[in-house]
C-alpha positions in Angstrom: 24.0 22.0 -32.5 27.2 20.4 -33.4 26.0 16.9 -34.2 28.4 16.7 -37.3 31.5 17.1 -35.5 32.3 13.8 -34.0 34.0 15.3 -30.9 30.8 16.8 -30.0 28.6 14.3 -30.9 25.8 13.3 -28.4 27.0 9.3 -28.7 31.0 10.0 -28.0 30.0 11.9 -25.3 27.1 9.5 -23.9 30.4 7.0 -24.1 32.8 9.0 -22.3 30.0 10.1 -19.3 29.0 6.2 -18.7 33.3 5.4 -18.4 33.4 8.2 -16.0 30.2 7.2 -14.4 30.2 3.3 -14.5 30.0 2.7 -10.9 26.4 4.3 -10.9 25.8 1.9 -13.8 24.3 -1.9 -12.1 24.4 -3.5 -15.4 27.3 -2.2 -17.7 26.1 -0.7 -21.0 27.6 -3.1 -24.0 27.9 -1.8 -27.2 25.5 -3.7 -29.6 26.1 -1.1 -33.0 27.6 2.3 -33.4 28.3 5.5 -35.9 28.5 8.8 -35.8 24.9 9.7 -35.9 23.5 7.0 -33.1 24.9 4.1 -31.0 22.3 0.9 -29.6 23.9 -0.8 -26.3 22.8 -3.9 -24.6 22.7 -3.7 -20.6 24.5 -6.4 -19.7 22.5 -8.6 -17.2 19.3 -7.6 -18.6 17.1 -9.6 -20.9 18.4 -8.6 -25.0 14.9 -7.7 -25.6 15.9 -4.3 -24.1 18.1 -1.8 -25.7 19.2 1.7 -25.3 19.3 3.7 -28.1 21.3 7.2 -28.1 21.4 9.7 -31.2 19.0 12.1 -33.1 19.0 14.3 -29.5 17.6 11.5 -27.5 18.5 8.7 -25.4 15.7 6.0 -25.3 15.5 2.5 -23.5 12.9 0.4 -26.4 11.9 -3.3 -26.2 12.2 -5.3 -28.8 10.0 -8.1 -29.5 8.6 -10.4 -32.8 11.2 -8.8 -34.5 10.1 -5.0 -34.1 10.0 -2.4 -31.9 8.0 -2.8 -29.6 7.6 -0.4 -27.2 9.6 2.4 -25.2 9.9 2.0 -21.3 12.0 5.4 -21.3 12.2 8.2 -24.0 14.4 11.4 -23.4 15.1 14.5 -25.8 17.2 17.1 -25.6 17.6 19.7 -28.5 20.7 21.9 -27.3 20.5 25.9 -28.8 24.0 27.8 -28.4 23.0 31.0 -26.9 24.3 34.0 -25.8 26.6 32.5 -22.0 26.2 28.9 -23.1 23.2 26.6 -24.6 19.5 26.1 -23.9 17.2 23.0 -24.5 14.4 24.3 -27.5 12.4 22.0 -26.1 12.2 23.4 -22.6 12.0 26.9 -24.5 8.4 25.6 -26.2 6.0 26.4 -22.9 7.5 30.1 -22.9 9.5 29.3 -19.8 12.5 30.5 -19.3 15.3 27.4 -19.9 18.1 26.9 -18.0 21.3 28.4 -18.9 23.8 25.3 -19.1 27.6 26.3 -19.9 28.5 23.5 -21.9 26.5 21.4 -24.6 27.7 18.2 -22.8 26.0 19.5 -19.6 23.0 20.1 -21.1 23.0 16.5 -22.1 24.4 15.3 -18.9 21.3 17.1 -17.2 18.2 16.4 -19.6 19.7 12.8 -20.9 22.3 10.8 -19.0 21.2 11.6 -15.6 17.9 11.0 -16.1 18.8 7.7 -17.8 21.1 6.5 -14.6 18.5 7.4 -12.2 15.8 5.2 -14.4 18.1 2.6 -14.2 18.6 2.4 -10.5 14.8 3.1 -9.5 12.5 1.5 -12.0 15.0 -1.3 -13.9 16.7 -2.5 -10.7 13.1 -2.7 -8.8 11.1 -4.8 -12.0 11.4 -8.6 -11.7 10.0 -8.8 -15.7 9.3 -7.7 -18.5 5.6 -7.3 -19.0 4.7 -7.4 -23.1 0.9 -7.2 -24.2 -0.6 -6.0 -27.6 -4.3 -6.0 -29.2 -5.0 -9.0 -30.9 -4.4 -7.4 -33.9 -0.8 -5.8 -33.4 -2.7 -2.4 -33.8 -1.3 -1.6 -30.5 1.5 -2.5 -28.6 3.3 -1.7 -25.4 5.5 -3.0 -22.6 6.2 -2.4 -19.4 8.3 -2.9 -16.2 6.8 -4.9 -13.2 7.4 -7.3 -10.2 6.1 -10.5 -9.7 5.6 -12.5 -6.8 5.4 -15.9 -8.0 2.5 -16.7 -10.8 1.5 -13.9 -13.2 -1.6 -12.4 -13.1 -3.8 -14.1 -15.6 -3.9 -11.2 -18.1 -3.3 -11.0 -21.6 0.2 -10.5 -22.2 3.9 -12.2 -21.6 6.0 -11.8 -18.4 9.6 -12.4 -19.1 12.3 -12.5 -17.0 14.3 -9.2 -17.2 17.3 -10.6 -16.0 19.3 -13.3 -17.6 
Protein backbone atom coordinates (compact mmCIF):
# COMPACT_ATOMS: atom_id res chain seq x y z
CA UNK A 1 0.00 0.00 0.00
CA UNK A 2 0.93 3.55 -0.68
CA UNK A 3 0.03 5.09 2.69
CA UNK A 4 3.29 7.31 2.49
CA UNK A 5 2.53 9.12 -0.55
CA UNK A 6 0.11 11.77 0.37
CA UNK A 7 -1.79 11.60 -2.98
CA UNK A 8 -2.76 8.17 -2.17
CA UNK A 9 -3.29 8.44 1.23
CA UNK A 10 -6.52 6.71 2.70
CA UNK A 11 -7.46 10.39 4.49
CA UNK A 12 -7.00 12.72 1.18
CA UNK A 13 -9.02 10.38 -0.51
CA UNK A 14 -11.73 9.82 2.34
CA UNK A 15 -11.77 13.87 1.86
CA UNK A 16 -12.21 14.03 -1.76
CA UNK A 17 -15.05 11.03 -1.82
CA UNK A 18 -17.33 12.90 1.03
CA UNK A 19 -16.91 16.47 -1.38
CA UNK A 20 -18.04 14.39 -4.25
CA UNK A 21 -20.54 12.53 -2.14
CA UNK A 22 -21.86 15.17 0.38
CA UNK A 23 -25.45 15.13 -0.66
CA UNK A 24 -25.57 11.44 0.75
CA UNK A 25 -23.97 12.93 3.85
CA UNK A 26 -27.20 14.21 6.51
CA UNK A 27 -24.86 15.71 8.79
CA UNK A 28 -21.64 17.25 7.11
CA UNK A 29 -18.41 15.72 8.22
CA UNK A 30 -16.26 18.69 10.03
CA UNK A 31 -12.78 18.41 10.30
CA UNK A 32 -11.89 18.23 14.10
CA UNK A 33 -7.67 17.27 13.54
CA UNK A 34 -5.67 16.10 10.47
CA UNK A 35 -2.17 14.69 9.09
CA UNK A 36 -0.90 12.58 6.77
CA UNK A 37 -1.31 9.35 8.62
CA UNK A 38 -5.14 9.91 10.05
CA UNK A 39 -7.80 12.63 10.21
CA UNK A 40 -10.83 12.80 13.30
CA UNK A 41 -14.08 14.75 11.93
CA UNK A 42 -17.05 15.84 13.96
CA UNK A 43 -20.62 15.18 12.23
CA UNK A 44 -22.01 18.21 12.38
CA UNK A 45 -25.49 18.03 14.01
CA UNK A 46 -24.57 15.16 16.13
CA UNK A 47 -23.70 15.20 19.69
CA UNK A 48 -19.35 15.91 19.98
CA UNK A 49 -19.19 12.78 21.92
CA UNK A 50 -19.09 11.08 18.48
CA UNK A 51 -16.22 11.15 16.11
CA UNK A 52 -15.04 9.51 13.11
CA UNK A 53 -11.77 8.53 12.93
CA UNK A 54 -10.08 7.60 9.31
CA UNK A 55 -6.29 6.31 9.04
CA UNK A 56 -4.15 3.11 9.83
CA UNK A 57 -6.60 1.31 6.97
CA UNK A 58 -9.74 1.92 8.85
CA UNK A 59 -12.51 4.28 9.15
CA UNK A 60 -14.21 4.07 12.64
CA UNK A 61 -17.20 6.05 14.18
CA UNK A 62 -15.87 5.99 18.42
CA UNK A 63 -17.63 7.77 21.37
CA UNK A 64 -15.95 9.56 23.46
CA UNK A 65 -16.87 9.97 26.94
CA UNK A 66 -15.05 10.85 30.75
CA UNK A 67 -12.37 11.81 28.74
CA UNK A 68 -11.53 8.37 26.86
CA UNK A 69 -12.54 6.33 24.45
CA UNK A 70 -15.24 4.89 24.99
CA UNK A 71 -16.59 2.73 22.73
CA UNK A 72 -16.94 2.10 18.82
CA UNK A 73 -20.51 2.17 17.33
CA UNK A 74 -18.88 1.33 13.78
CA UNK A 75 -15.31 -0.10 12.98
CA UNK A 76 -14.17 -0.75 9.31
CA UNK A 77 -10.76 -2.09 7.84
CA UNK A 78 -9.45 -2.37 4.73
CA UNK A 79 -5.84 -3.54 4.02
CA UNK A 80 -5.38 -2.91 0.07
CA UNK A 81 -2.61 -5.64 -1.69
CA UNK A 82 -1.54 -4.42 -5.30
CA UNK A 83 -1.92 -7.46 -7.29
CA UNK A 84 -1.50 -8.68 -10.53
CA UNK A 85 -5.05 -6.45 -12.63
CA UNK A 86 -5.47 -4.10 -9.66
CA UNK A 87 -5.57 -4.53 -5.61
CA UNK A 88 -7.17 -7.02 -3.14
CA UNK A 89 -8.26 -6.50 0.51
CA UNK A 90 -5.71 -9.07 2.75
CA UNK A 91 -8.29 -9.13 4.98
CA UNK A 92 -10.91 -10.64 2.79
CA UNK A 93 -7.95 -12.99 1.48
CA UNK A 94 -7.66 -14.45 5.32
CA UNK A 95 -10.88 -17.14 5.08
CA UNK A 96 -9.18 -18.55 1.69
CA UNK A 97 -11.80 -16.87 -0.33
CA UNK A 98 -11.24 -15.62 -3.29
CA UNK A 99 -11.19 -11.38 -2.88
CA UNK A 100 -12.53 -9.17 -5.22
CA UNK A 101 -10.51 -7.84 -7.89
CA UNK A 102 -10.92 -3.81 -7.45
CA UNK A 103 -9.04 -1.74 -10.30
CA UNK A 104 -8.04 1.11 -8.23
CA UNK A 105 -6.77 1.33 -4.51
CA UNK A 106 -9.39 4.23 -3.97
CA UNK A 107 -12.16 1.72 -5.05
CA UNK A 108 -11.20 -0.73 -2.83
CA UNK A 109 -11.62 1.79 -0.12
CA UNK A 110 -14.70 3.35 -1.67
CA UNK A 111 -16.21 -0.29 -1.44
CA UNK A 112 -14.99 -1.81 2.02
CA UNK A 113 -14.82 1.83 3.83
CA UNK A 114 -16.70 4.93 2.68
CA UNK A 115 -19.71 3.13 1.49
CA UNK A 116 -20.20 1.28 4.18
CA UNK A 117 -19.69 4.32 6.46
CA UNK A 118 -22.52 6.43 4.34
CA UNK A 119 -24.93 3.73 4.51
CA UNK A 120 -24.35 3.44 8.50
CA UNK A 121 -25.02 6.90 8.62
CA UNK A 122 -28.34 7.03 6.87
CA UNK A 123 -29.72 3.63 8.53
CA UNK A 124 -28.55 3.28 12.05
CA UNK A 125 -27.35 7.30 12.99
CA UNK A 126 -30.30 8.92 11.31
CA UNK A 127 -32.87 6.30 13.04
CA UNK A 128 -31.26 6.63 16.96
CA UNK A 129 -32.83 9.39 19.07
CA UNK A 130 -29.57 8.92 21.75
CA UNK A 131 -26.85 7.96 22.69
CA UNK A 132 -26.95 5.04 25.07
CA UNK A 133 -23.53 4.98 27.37
CA UNK A 134 -23.22 2.12 30.20
CA UNK A 135 -20.02 0.62 31.87
CA UNK A 136 -19.37 -1.91 34.91
CA UNK A 137 -19.09 -0.11 37.98
CA UNK A 138 -15.64 -0.53 37.81
CA UNK A 139 -14.79 0.98 34.24
CA UNK A 140 -13.52 -2.65 33.53
CA UNK A 141 -15.97 -2.56 30.73
CA UNK A 142 -17.42 -0.08 28.61
CA UNK A 143 -19.63 0.27 25.61
CA UNK A 144 -22.17 2.53 23.85
CA UNK A 145 -24.71 2.22 21.74
CA UNK A 146 -27.36 3.79 19.32
CA UNK A 147 -31.04 3.70 20.32
CA UNK A 148 -34.52 5.37 20.23
CA UNK A 149 -36.52 6.62 22.89
CA UNK A 150 -39.93 7.24 23.31
CA UNK A 151 -40.15 9.62 26.07
CA UNK A 152 -38.58 8.32 29.61
CA UNK A 153 -35.55 5.98 29.48
CA UNK A 154 -35.78 2.69 30.55
CA UNK A 155 -34.53 2.48 34.13
CA UNK A 156 -31.24 0.80 33.37
CA UNK A 157 -27.92 1.48 34.28
CA UNK A 158 -26.41 3.68 31.90
CA UNK A 159 -26.76 7.43 30.34
CA UNK A 160 -29.10 8.32 27.40
CA UNK A 161 -27.89 11.48 25.71
CA UNK A 162 -29.28 13.28 23.17
CA UNK A 163 -27.52 12.50 19.80
CA UNK A 164 -28.48 15.47 18.21
CA UNK A 165 -27.53 18.99 19.30
Amino acid sequence: MHMGRIEHSLVSHFEVWVAANSARFPFPLRQLERTEEYGIYGLVGITHHVSVFVGNDSLSVTVEWQGQCWDMLLSLDAVGEAVEGGYRCQLCCEDHSEAALFPTLDSLWEDHLFLPFVNWINKALCSATHLWIESTPTLSATWASLITLDGEAAKCEGVALPLRV
